[in-house]
C-alpha positions as CSV (number, residue, x, y, z in Angstrom):
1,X,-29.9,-15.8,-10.2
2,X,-31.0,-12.6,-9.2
3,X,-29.1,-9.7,-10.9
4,X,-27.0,-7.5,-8.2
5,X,-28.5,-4.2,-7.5
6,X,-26.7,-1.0,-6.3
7,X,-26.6,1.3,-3.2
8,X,-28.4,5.1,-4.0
9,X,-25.8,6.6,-1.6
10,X,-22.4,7.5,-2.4
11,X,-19.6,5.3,-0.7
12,X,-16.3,6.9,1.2
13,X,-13.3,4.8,1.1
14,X,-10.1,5.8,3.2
15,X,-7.0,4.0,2.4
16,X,-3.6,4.0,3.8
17,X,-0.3,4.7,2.5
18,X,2.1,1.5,3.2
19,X,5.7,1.0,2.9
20,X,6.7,-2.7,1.8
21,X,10.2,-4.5,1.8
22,X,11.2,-2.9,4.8
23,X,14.8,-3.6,4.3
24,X,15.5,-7.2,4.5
25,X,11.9,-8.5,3.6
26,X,11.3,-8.0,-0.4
27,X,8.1,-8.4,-1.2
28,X,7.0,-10.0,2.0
29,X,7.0,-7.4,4.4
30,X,4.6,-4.1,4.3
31,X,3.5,-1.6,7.0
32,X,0.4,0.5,6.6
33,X,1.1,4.1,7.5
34,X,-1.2,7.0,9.0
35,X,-0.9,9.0,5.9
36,X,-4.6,8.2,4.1
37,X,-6.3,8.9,0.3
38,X,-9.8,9.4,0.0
39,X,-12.6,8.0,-2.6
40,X,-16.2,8.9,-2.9
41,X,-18.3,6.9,-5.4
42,X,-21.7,7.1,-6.3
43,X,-23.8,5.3,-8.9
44,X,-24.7,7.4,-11.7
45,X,-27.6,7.2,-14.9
46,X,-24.9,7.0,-17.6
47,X,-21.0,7.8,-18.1
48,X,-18.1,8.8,-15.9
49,X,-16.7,11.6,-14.0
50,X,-13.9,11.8,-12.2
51,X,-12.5,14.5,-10.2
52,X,-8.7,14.8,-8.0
53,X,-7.5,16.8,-5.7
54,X,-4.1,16.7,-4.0
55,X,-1.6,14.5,-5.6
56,X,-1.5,13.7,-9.0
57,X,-4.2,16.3,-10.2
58,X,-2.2,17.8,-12.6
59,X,-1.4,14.4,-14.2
60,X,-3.7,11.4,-13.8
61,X,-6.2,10.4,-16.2
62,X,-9.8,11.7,-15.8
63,X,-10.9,8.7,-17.8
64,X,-11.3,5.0,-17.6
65,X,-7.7,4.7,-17.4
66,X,-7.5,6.3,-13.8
67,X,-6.2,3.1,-11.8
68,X,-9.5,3.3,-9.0
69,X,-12.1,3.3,-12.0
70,X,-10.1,0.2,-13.6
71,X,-9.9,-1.7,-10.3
72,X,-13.7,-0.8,-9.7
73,X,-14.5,-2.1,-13.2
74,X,-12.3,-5.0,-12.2
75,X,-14.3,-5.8,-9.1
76,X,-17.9,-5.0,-10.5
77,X,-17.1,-7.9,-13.1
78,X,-16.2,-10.4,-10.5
79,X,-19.5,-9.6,-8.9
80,X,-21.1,-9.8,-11.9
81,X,-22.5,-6.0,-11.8
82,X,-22.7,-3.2,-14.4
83,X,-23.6,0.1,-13.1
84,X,-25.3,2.4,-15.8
85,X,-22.6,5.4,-14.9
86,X,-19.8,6.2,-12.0
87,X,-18.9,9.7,-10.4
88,X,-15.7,9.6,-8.5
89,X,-14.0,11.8,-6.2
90,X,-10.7,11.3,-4.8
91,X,-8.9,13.6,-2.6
92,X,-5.0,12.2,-2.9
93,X,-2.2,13.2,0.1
94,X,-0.2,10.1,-1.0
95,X,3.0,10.9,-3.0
96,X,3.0,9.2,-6.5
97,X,5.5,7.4,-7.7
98,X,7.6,7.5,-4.3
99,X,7.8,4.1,-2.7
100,X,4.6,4.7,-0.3
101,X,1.9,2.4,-1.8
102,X,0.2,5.1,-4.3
103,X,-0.8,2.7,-7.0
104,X,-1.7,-0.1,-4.4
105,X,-4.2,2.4,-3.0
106,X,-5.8,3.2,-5.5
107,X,-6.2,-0.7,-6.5
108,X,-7.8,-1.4,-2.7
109,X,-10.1,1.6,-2.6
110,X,-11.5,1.2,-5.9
111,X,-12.0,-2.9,-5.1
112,X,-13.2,-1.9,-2.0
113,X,-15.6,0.9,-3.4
114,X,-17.1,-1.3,-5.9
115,X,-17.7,-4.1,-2.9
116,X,-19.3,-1.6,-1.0
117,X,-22.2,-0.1,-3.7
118,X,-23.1,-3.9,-4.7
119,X,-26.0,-5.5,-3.0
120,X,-26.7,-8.8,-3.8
121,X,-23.3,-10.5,-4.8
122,X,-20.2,-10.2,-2.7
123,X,-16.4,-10.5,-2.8
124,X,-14.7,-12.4,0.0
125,X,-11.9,-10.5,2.2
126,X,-9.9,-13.3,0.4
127,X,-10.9,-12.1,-2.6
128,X,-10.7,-8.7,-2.7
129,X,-6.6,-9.7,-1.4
130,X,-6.3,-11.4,-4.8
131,X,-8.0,-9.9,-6.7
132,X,-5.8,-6.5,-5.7
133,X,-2.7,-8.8,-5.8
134,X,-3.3,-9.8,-9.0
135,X,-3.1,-6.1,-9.9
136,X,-0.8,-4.7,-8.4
137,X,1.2,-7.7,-9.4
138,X,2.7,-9.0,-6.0
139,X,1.0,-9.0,-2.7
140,X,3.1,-6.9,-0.1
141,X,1.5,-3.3,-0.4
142,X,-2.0,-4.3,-1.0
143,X,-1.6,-6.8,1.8
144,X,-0.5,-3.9,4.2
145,X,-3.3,-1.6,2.6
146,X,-6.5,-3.6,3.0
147,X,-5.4,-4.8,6.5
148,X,-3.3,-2.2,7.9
149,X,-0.6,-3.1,10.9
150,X,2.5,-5.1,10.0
151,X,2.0,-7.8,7.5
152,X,3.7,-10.7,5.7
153,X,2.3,-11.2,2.6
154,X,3.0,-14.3,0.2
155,X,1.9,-16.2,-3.2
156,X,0.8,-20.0,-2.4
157,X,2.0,-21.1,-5.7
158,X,1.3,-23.8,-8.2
159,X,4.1,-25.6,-10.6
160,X,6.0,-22.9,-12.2
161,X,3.9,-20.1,-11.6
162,X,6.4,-17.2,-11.1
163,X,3.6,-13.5,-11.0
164,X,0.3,-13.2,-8.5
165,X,-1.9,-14.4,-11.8
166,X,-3.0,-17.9,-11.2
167,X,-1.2,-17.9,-7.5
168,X,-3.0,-17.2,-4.4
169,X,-2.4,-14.4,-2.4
170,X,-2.4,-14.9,1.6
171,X,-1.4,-12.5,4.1
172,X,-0.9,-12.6,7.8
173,X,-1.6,-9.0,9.5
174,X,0.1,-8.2,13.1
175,X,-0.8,-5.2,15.2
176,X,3.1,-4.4,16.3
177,X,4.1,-2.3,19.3
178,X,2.0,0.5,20.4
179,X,5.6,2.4,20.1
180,X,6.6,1.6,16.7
181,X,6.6,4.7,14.3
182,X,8.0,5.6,11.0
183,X,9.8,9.0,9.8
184,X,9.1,8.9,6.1
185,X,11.7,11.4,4.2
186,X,10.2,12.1,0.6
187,X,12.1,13.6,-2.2
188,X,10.7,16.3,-4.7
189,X,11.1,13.7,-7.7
190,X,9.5,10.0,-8.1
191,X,10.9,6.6,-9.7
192,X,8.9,4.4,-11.7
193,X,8.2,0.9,-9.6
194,X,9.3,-0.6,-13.7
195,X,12.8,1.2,-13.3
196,X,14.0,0.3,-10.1
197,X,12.5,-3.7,-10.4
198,X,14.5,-3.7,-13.6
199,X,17.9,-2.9,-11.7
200,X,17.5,-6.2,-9.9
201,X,19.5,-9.8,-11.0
202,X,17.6,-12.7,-11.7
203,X,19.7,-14.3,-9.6
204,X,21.6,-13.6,-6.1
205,X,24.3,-15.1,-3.8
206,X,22.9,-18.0,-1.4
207,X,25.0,-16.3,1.4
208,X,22.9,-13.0,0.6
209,X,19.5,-14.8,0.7
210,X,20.5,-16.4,3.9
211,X,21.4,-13.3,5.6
212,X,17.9,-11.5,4.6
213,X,16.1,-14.5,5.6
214,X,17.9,-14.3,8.9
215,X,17.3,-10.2,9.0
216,X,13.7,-10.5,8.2
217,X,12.7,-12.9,10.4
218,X,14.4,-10.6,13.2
219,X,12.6,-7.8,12.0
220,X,9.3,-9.4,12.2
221,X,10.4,-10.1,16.2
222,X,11.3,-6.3,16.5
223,X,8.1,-4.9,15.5
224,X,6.0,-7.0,17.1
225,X,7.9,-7.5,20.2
226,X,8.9,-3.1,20.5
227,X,12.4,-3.9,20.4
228,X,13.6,-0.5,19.7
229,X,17.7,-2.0,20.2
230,X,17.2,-4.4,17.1
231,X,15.9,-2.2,14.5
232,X,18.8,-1.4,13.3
233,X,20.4,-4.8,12.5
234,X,17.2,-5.9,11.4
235,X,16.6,-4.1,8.4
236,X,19.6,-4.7,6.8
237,X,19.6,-6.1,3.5
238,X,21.2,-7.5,0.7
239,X,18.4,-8.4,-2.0
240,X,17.5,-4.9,-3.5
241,X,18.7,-1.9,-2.1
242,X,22.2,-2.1,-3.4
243,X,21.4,-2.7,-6.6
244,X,18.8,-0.2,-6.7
245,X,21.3,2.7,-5.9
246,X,22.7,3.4,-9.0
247,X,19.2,4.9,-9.9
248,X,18.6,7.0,-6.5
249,X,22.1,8.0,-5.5
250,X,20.6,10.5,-3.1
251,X,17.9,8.1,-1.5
252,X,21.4,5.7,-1.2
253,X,23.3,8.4,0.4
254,X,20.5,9.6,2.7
255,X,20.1,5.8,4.1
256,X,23.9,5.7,4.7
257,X,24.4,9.0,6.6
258,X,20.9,7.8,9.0
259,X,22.1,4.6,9.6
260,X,26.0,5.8,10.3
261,X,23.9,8.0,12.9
262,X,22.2,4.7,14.4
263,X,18.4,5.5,12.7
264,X,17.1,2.2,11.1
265,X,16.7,3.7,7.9
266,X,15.6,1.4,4.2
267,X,14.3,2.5,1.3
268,X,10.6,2.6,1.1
269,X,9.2,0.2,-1.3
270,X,10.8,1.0,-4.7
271,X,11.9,4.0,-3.6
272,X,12.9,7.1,-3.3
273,X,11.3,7.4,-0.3
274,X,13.7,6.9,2.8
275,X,11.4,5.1,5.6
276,X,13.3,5.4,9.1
277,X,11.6,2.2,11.8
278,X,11.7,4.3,15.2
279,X,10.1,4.6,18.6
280,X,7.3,8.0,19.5
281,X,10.3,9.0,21.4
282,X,12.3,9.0,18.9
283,X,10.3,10.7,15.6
284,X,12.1,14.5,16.1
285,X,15.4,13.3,16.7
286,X,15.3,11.2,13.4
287,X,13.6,14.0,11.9
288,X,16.3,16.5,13.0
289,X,19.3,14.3,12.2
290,X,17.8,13.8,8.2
291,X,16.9,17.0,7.6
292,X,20.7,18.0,8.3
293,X,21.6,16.0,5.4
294,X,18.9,15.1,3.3
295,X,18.5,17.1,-0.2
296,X,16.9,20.3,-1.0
297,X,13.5,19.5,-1.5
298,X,12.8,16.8,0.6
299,X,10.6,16.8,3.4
300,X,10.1,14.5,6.4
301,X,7.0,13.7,8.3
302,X,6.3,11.7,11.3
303,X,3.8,8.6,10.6
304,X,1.9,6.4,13.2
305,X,1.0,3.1,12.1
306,X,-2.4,3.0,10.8
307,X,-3.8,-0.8,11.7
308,X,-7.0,0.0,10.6
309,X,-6.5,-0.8,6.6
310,X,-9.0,0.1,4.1
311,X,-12.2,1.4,6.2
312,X,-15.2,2.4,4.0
313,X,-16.6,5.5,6.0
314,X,-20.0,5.0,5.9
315,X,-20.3,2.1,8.2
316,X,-18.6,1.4,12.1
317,X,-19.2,-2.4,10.9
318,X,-16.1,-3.9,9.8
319,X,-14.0,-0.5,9.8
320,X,-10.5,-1.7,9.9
321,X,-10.7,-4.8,7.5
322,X,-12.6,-2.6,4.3
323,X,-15.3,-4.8,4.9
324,X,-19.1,-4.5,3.5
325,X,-20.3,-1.0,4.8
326,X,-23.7,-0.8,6.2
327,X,-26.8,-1.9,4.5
328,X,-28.6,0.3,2.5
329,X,-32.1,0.5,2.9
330,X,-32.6,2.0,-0.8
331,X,-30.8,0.1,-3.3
332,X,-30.4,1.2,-7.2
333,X,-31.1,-1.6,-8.9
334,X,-28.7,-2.1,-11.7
335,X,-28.8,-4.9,-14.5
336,X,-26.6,-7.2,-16.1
């Protein structure tokens, strides 16, 4: 079998921020958000450098520990390539550590990078989904990332597998309402996904689950359907976001003060981040009513939905799904 070869030019990967649980549906439920990070990759002669700007400069690694060189190295073993040496550029606007998808997009763009500067071997959609799942260690941001919209993500599971190893990851994606938008408040500190997953019981009330099964499935309706008037029942839940309080009191009291004012506000992900479900219409009145009562510090901005997903830049083919980017007519050959 031939050995894979590698694209001269540089590859641009854009990838979304997302916001996953969305109230009742933990780790089910994302939504890719108009708020994007950048990558730009090229196939060097030996080594690696990596350069950030925006967030996380100050503190991620510049080394083979930054999360889009691992998930590249990740993805150039399934393909069974090994480039001589990597320069990477990333230019970061999503917060970091603050329950809007940083870590799963970094995981897609460096999958999808990787994907995109191989010639000769290939990684399914399907695989890229698991291969990011696996990870990221449960499907719901990445989902939302690589295929942007609304999604519900889950693990088709075998015997007593209980983590995305040796499950596989599925996703269905839904474009939702042409109105839907999201009012993202974000706090000046983060919280470590470890912290607040470590908050949660192993086990919960049957009448609890029920509800949130009942609350998702109307939130799924909602979205899809533009039903502004059911936002706010929909995303109540009883799974996480209690229980998660204790360690973000402000992001807890921020939620309750929105949602006494009728605003369909969750916590985003693991949190901090308060994520408010509204309508175009809508955006400055949420933002007005939460910056009247949200911290010092904090700052709110006004997201579209972004149903695009991981796009690499350098091709109009596939845009939208992070599929293969254009052929290049000058490969680099690279051996195994």
């Amino acid at each position: 079998m031939p050995s894979p070869v590698f694209r001269a030019a540089p590859v641009r990967v854009r990838v979304p921020a997302t916001s996953a649980n969305l109230g009742p549906g933990f780790d089910s439920l994302g939504l890719a958000l108009g708020l994007y990070d950048e990558v730009m990759v090229r196939i060097a002669d030996s080594g690696l450098r990596v350069d950030v700007a925006g967030e996380g400069a100050d503190t991620v690694a510049r080394d083979e520990r930054h999360l889009v060189v691992r998930a590249m190295r990740a993805a150039f073993e399934r393909l069974g390539a090994r480039p001589p040496g990597l320069e990477l550029v990333c230019a970061n606007r999503i917060p970091h550590a603050r329950g809007l998808g940083s870590s799963a997009a970094a995981i897609c763009a460096g999958i999808v990078a990787a994907r995109a500067l191989t010639v000769g071997a290939t990684l399914s959609d399907d695989a890229v989904l698991q291969l990011a799942t696996e990870m990221e260690g449960h499907p719901d941001n990445v989902a939302a990332c690589l295929r942007g919209g609304f999604t519900i993500a889950w693990l088709d599971q075998a015997g007593e597998i209980s983590d995305a190893v040796g499950a596989t990851a599925r996703v269905l994606a839904i474009e939702p309402a042409p109105s839907l938008r999201a009012v993202a408040f974000v706090p000046d500190e983060g919280l470590s996904t470890e912290v607040a997953r470590g908050l949660l019981p192993k086990l919960v009330p049957h009448a609890e689950a029920a509800r949130n099964a009942g609350r998702s499935a109307l939130l799924s309706a909602a979205v899809v359907q533009g039903r502004a008037d059911l936002l706010l029942a929909a995303t109540q839940d009883r799974l996480h976001q209690d229980y998660r309080a204790p360690a973000m009191p402000r992001t807890a009291a921020l939620i309750a003060e929105l949602r006494g004012a009728g605003h369909a506000a969750v916590v985003s992900g693991a949190g901090p981040t308060v994520l408010v479900l509204t309508t175009e219409d809508q955006v400055q009145t949420v933002i007005a009513d939460g910056m009247k009562v949200a911290p010092a510090g904090w700052q709110a901005f006004g997201l579209a939905v972004d149903n695009a997903g991981a796009v690499s830049l350098n091709s109009t083919e596939g845009a939208g799904r992070g599929l293969d980017s254009d052929k290049d007519s000058n490969p680099r050959h690279g051996g195994l």
